[in-house]
DSSP file (Angstrom, degrees, kcal/mol; ACC not computed):
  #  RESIDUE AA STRUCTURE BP1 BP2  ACC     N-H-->O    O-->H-N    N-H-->O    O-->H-N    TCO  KAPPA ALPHA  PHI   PSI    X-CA   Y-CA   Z-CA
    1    1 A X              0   0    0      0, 0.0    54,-0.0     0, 0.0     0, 0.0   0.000 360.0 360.0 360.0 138.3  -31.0   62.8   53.2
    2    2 A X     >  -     0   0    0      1,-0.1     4,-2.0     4,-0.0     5,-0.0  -0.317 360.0-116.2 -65.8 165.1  -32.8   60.4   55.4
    3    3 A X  H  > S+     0   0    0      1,-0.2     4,-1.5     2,-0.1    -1,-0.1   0.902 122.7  49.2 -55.4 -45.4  -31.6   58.0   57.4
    4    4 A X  H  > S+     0   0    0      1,-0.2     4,-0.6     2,-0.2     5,-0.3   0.838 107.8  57.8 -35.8 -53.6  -33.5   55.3   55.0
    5    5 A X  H  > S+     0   0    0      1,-0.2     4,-4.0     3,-0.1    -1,-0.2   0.936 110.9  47.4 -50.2 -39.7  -31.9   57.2   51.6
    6    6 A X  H  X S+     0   0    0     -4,-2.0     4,-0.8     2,-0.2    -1,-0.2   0.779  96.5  55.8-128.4  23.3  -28.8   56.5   53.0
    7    7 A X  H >< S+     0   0    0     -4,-1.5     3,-2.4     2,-0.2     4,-0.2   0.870 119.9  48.8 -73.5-107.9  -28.4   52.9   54.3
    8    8 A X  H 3X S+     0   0    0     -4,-0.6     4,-1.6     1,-0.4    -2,-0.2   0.369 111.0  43.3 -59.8 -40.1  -29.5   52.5   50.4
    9    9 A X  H >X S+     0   0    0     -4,-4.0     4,-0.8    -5,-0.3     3,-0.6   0.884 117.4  46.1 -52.8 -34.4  -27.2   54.7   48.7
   10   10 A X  H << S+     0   0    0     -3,-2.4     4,-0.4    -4,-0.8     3,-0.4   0.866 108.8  50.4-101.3 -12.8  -24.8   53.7   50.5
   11   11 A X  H 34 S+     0   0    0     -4,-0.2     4,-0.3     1,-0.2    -1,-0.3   0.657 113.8  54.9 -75.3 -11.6  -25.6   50.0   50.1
   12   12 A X  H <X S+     0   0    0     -4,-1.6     4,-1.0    -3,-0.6    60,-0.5   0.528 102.5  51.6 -79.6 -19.2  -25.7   50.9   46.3
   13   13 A X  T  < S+     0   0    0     -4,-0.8     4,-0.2    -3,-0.4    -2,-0.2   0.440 107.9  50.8 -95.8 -16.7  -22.5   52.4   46.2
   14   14 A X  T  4 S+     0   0    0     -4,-0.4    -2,-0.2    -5,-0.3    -3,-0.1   0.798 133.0  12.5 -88.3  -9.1  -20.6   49.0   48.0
   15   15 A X  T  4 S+     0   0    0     -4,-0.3    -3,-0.1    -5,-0.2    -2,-0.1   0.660 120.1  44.6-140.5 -29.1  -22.3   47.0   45.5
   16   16 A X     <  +     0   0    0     -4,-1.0    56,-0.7     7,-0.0     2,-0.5  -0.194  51.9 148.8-149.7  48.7  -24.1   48.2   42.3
   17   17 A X  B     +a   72   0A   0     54,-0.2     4,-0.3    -4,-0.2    56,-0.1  -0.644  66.4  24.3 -44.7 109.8  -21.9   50.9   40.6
   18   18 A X  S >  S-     0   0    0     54,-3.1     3,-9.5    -2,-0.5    54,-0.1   0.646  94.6 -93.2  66.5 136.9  -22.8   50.2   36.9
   19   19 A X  G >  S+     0   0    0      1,-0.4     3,-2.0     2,-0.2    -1,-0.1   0.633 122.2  60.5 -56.7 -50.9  -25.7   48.8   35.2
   20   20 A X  G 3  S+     0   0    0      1,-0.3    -1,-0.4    51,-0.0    -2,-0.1   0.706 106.3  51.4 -40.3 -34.1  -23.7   44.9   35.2
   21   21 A X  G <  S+     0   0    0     -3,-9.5    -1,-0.3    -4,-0.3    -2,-0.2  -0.125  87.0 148.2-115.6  42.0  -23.8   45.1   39.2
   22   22 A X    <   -     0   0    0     -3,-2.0     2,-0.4    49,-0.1    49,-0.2  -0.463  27.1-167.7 -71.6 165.6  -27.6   45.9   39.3
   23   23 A X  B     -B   70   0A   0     47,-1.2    47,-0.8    -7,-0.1    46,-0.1  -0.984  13.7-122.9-143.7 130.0  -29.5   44.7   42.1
   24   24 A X     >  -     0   0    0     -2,-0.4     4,-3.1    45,-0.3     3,-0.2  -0.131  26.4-109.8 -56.7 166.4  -33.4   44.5   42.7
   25   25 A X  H  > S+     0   0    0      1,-0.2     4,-0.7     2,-0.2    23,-0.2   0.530 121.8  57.4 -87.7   6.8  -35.4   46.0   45.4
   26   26 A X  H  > S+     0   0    0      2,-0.1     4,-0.9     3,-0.1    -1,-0.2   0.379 111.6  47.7 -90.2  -6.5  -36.2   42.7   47.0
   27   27 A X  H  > S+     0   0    0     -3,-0.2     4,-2.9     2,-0.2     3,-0.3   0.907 114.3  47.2 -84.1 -44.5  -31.9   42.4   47.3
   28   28 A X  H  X S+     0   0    0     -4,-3.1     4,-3.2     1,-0.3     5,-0.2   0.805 111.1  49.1 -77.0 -21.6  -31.7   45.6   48.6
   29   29 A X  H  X S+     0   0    0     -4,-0.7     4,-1.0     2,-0.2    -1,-0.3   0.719 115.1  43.9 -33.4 -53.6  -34.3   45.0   50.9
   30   30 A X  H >X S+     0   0    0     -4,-0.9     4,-2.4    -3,-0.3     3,-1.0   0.995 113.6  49.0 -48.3 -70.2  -32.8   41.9   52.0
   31   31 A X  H 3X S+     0   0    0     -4,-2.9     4,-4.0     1,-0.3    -2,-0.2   0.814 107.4  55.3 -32.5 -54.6  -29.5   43.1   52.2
   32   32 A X  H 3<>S+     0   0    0     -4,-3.2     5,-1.5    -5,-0.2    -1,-0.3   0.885 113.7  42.5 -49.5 -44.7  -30.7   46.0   54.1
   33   33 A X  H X<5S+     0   0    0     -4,-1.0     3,-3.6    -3,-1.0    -2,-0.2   0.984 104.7  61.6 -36.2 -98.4  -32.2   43.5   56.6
   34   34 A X  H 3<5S+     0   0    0     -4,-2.4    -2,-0.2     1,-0.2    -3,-0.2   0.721 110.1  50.9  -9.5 -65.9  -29.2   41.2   56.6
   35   35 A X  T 3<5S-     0   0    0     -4,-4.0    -1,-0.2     1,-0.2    -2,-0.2   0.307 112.0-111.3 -79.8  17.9  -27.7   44.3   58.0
   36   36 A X  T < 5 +     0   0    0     -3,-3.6     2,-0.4    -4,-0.2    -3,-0.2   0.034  55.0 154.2  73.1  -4.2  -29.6   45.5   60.6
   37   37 A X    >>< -     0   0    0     -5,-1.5     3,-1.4     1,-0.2     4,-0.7  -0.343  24.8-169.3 -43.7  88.7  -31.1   48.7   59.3
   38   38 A X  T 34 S+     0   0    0     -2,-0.4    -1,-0.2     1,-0.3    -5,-0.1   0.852  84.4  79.7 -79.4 -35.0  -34.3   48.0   62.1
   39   39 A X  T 34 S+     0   0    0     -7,-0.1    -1,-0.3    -3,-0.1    -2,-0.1   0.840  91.1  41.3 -28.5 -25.5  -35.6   51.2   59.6
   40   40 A X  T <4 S+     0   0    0     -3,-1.4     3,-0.3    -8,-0.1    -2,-0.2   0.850  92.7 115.8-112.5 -82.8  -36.8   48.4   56.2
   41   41 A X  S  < S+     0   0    0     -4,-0.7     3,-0.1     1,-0.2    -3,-0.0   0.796  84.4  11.8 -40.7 139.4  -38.4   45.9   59.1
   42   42 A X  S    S+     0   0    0      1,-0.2    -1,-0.2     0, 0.0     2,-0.1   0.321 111.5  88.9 106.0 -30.0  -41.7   45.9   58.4
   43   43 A X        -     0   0    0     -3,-0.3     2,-0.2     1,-0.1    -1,-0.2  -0.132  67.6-122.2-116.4-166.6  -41.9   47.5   55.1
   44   44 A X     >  -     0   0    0     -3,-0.1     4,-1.2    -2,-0.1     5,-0.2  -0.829  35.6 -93.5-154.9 169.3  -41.7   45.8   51.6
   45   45 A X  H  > S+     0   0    0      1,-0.3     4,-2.0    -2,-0.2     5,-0.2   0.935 122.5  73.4 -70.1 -47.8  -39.4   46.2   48.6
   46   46 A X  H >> S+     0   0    0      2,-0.3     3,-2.2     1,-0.2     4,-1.3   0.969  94.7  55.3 -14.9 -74.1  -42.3   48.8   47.4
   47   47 A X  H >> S+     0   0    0      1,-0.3     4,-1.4     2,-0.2     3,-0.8   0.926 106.1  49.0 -32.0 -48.5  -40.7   51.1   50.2
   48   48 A X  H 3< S+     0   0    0     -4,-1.2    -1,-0.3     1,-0.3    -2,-0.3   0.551 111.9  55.3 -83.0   4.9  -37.2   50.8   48.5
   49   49 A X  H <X S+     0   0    0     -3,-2.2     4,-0.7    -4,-2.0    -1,-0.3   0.756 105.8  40.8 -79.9 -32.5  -38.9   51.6   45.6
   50   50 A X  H <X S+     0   0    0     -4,-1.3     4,-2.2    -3,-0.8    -2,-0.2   0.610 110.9  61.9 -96.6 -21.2  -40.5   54.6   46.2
   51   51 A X  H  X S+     0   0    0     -4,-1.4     4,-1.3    -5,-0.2    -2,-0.2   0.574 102.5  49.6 -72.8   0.4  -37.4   55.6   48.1
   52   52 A X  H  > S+     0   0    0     -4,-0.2     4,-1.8     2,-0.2    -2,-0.2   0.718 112.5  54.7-105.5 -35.3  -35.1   55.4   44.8
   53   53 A X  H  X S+     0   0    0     -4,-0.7     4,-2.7     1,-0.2     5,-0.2   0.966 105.8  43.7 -59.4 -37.4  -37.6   57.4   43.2
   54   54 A X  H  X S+     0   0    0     -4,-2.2     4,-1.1     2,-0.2    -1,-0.2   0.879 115.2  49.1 -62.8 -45.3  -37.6   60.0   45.5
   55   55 A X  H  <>S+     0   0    0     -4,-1.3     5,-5.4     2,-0.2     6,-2.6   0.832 115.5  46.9 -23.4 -55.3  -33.7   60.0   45.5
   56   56 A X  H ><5S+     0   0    0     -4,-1.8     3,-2.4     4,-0.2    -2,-0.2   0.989 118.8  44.9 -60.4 -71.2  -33.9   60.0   41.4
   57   57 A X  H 3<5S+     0   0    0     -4,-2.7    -2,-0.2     1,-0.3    -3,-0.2   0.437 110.2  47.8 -76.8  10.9  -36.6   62.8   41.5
   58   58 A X  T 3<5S-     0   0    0     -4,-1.1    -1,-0.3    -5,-0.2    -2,-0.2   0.230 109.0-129.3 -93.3  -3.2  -35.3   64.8   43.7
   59   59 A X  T < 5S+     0   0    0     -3,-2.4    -3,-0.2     2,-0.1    -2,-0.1   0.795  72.1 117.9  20.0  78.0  -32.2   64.6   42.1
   60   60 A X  S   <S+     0   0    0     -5,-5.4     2,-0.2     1,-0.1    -4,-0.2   0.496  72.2  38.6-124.7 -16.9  -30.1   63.9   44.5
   61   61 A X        -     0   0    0     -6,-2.6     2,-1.2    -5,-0.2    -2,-0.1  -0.954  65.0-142.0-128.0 167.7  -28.8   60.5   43.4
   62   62 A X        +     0   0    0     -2,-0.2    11,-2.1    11,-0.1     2,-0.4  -0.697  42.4 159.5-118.8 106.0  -28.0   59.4   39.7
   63   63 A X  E     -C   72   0A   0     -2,-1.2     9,-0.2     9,-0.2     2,-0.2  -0.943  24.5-156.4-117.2 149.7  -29.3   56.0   40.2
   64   64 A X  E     -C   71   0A   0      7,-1.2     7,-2.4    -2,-0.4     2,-0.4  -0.526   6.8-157.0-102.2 164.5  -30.1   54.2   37.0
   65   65 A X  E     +C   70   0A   0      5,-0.3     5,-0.2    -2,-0.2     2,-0.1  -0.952  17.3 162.4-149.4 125.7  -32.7   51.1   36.4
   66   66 A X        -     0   0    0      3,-2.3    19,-0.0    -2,-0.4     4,-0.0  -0.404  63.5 -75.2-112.0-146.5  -33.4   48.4   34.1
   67   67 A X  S    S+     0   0    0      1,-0.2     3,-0.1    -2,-0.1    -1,-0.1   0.684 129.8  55.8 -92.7 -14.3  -35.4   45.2   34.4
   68   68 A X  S    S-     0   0    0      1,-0.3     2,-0.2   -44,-0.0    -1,-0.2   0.752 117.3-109.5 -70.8 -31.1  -32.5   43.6   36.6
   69   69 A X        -     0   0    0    -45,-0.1    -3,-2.3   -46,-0.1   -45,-0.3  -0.832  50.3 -17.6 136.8-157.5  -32.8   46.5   39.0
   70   70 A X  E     +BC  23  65A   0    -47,-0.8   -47,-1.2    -2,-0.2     2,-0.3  -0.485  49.9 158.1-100.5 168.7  -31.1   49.4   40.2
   71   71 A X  E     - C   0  64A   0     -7,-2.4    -7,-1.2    -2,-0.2   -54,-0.2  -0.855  46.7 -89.7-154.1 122.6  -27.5   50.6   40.1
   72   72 A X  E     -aC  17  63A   0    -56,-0.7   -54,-3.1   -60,-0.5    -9,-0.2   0.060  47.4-121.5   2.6 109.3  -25.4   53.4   40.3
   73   73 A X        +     0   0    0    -11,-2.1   -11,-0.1     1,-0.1    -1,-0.1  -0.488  32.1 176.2 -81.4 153.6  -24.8   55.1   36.6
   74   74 A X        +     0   0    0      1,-0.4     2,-0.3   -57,-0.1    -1,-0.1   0.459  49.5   7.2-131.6   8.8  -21.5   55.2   35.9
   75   75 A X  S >> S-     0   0    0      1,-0.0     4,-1.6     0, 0.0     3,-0.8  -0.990  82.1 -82.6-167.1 156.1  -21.0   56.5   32.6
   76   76 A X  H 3> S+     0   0    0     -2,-0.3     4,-0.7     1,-0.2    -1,-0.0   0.505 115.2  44.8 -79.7   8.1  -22.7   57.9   30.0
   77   77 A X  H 3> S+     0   0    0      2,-0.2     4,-2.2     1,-0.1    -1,-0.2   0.645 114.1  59.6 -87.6 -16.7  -24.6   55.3   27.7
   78   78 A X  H <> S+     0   0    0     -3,-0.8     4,-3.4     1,-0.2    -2,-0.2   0.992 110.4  35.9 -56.6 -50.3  -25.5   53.9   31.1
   79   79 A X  H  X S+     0   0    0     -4,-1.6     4,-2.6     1,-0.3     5,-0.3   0.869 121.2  52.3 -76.1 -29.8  -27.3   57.4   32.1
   80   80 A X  H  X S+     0   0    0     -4,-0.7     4,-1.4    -5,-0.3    -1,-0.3   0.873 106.9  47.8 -76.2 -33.6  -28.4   57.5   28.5
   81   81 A X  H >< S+     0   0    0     -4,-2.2     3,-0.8     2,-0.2    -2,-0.2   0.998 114.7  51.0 -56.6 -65.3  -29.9   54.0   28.5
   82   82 A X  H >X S+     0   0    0     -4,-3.4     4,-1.1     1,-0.3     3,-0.7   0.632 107.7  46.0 -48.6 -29.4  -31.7   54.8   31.6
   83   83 A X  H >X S+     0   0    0     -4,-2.6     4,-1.8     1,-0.3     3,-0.6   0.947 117.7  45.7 -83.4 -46.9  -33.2   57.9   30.7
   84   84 A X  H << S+     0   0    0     -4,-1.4    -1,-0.3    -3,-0.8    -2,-0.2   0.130 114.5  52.2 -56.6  -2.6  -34.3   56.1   27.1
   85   85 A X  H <4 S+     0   0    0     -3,-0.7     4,-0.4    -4,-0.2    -1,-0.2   0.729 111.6  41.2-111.6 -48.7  -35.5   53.2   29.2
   86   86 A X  H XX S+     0   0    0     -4,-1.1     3,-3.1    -3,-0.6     4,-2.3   0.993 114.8  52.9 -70.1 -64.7  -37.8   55.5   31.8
   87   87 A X  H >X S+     0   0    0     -4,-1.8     3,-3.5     1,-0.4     4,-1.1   0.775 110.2  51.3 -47.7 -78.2  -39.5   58.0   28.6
   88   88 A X  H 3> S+     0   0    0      1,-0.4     4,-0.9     2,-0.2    -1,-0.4   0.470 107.1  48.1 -70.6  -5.7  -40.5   54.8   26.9
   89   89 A X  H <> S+     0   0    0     -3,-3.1     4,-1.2    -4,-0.4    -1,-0.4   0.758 109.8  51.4 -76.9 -19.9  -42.2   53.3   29.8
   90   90 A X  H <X S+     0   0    0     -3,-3.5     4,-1.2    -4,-2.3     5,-0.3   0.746 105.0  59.6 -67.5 -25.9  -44.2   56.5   30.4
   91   91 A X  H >X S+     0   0    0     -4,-1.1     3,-3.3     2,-0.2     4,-1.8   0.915 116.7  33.8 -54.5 -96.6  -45.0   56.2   26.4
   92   92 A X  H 3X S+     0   0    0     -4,-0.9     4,-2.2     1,-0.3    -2,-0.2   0.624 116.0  50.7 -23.8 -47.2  -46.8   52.6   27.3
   93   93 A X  H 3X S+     0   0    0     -4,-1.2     4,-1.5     1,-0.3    -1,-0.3   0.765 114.2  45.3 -97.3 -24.5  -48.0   53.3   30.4
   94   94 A X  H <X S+     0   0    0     -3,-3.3     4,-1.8    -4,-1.2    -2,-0.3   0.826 114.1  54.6 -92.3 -22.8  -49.6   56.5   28.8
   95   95 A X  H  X S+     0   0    0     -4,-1.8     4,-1.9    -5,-0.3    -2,-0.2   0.885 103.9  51.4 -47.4 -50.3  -50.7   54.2   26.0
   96   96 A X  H >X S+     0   0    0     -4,-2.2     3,-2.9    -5,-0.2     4,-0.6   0.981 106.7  58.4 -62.3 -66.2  -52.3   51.9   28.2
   97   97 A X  H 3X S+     0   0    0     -4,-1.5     4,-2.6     1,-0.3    -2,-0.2   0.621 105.1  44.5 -41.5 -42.7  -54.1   54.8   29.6
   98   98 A X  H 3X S+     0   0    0     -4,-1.8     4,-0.5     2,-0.2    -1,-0.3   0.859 109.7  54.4 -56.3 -43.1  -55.6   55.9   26.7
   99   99 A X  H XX S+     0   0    0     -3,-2.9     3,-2.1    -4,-1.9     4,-1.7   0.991 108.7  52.6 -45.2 -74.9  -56.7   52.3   25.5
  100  100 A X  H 3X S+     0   0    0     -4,-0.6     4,-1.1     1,-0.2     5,-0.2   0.801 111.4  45.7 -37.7 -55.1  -58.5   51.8   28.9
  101  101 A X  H 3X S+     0   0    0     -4,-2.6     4,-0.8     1,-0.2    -1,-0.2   0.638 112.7  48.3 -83.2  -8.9  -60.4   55.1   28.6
  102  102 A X  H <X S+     0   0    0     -3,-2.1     4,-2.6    -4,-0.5    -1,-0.2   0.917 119.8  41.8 -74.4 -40.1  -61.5   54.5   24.8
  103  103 A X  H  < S+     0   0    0     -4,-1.7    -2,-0.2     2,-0.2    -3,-0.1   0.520 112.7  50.3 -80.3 -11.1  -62.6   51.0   25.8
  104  104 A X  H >X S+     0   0    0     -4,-1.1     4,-1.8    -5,-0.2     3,-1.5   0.855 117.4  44.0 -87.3 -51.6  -64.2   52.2   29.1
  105  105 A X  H 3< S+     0   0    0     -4,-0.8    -2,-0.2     1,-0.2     6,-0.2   0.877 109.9  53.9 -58.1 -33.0  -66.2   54.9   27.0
  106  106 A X  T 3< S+     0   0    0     -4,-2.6    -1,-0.2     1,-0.2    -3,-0.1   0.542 115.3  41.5 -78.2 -12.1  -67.0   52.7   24.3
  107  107 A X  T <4 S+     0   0    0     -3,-1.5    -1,-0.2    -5,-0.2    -2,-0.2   0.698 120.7  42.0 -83.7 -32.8  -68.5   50.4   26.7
  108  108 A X    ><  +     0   0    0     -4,-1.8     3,-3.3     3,-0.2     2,-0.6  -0.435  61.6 160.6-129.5  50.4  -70.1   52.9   28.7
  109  109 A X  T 3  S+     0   0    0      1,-0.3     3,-0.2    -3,-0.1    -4,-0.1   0.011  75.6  49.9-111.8  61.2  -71.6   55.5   26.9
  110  110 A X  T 3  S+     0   0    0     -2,-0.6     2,-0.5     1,-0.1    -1,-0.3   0.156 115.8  43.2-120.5  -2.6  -73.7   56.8   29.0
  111  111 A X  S <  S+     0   0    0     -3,-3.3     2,-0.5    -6,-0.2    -3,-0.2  -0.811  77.9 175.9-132.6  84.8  -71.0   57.2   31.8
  112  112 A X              0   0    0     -2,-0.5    -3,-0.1    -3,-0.2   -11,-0.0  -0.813 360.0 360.0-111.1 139.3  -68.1   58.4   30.0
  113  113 A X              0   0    0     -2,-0.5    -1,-0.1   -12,-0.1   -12,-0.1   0.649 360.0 360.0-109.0 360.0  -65.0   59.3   31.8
């Protein structure tokens, strides 16, 4: 684990065990700040974002997310929410996708992509 993975795990573990103690990636960001981690300076909550993904898909932490942020699962309707939480934003987000490219073709149909 990088040094970065694990000033946030570990700042996820003093602090946001279970979905009630979630925290965003502009707290952890802060926090991280606040605590000297000279790593986050510079860099934007985007950073800590793509580092809890990498964590998640790499499956190396089991951190959960809602729309309050992320947290440490700690049981299983938590892990069960999250997982039910993630599929059905890839549903939308593959939803959108589709829309955009009927609406791009139907616009553009002599350049269809």
């Amino acid at each position: 684990m990088t040094a970065e993975q694990q000033a946030i795990v570990g700042l996820l573990n003093q602090v946001a065990v279970g979905k009630s103690k979630s925290i965003t990636a502009d707290e952890i960001y802060s926090q991280l700040i606040s605590q000297g981690h000279q790593l986050f300076q510079g860099r934007t909550q985007e950073h800590v974002r793509q580092i809890v993904r990498d964590l998640v898909n790499s499956q190396v932490e089991l951190i959960g997310s809602t729309s309050t942020g992320y947290f440490i699962l700690s049981n299983v309707d938590e892990a069960r929410d999250s997982i039910q939480s993630l599929k059905g934003r890839a549903d939308k987000i593959h939803d959108r996708a589709d829309n955009l490219e009927g609406l791009w073709n139907s616009q553009n149909p002599n350049n269809i992509v």
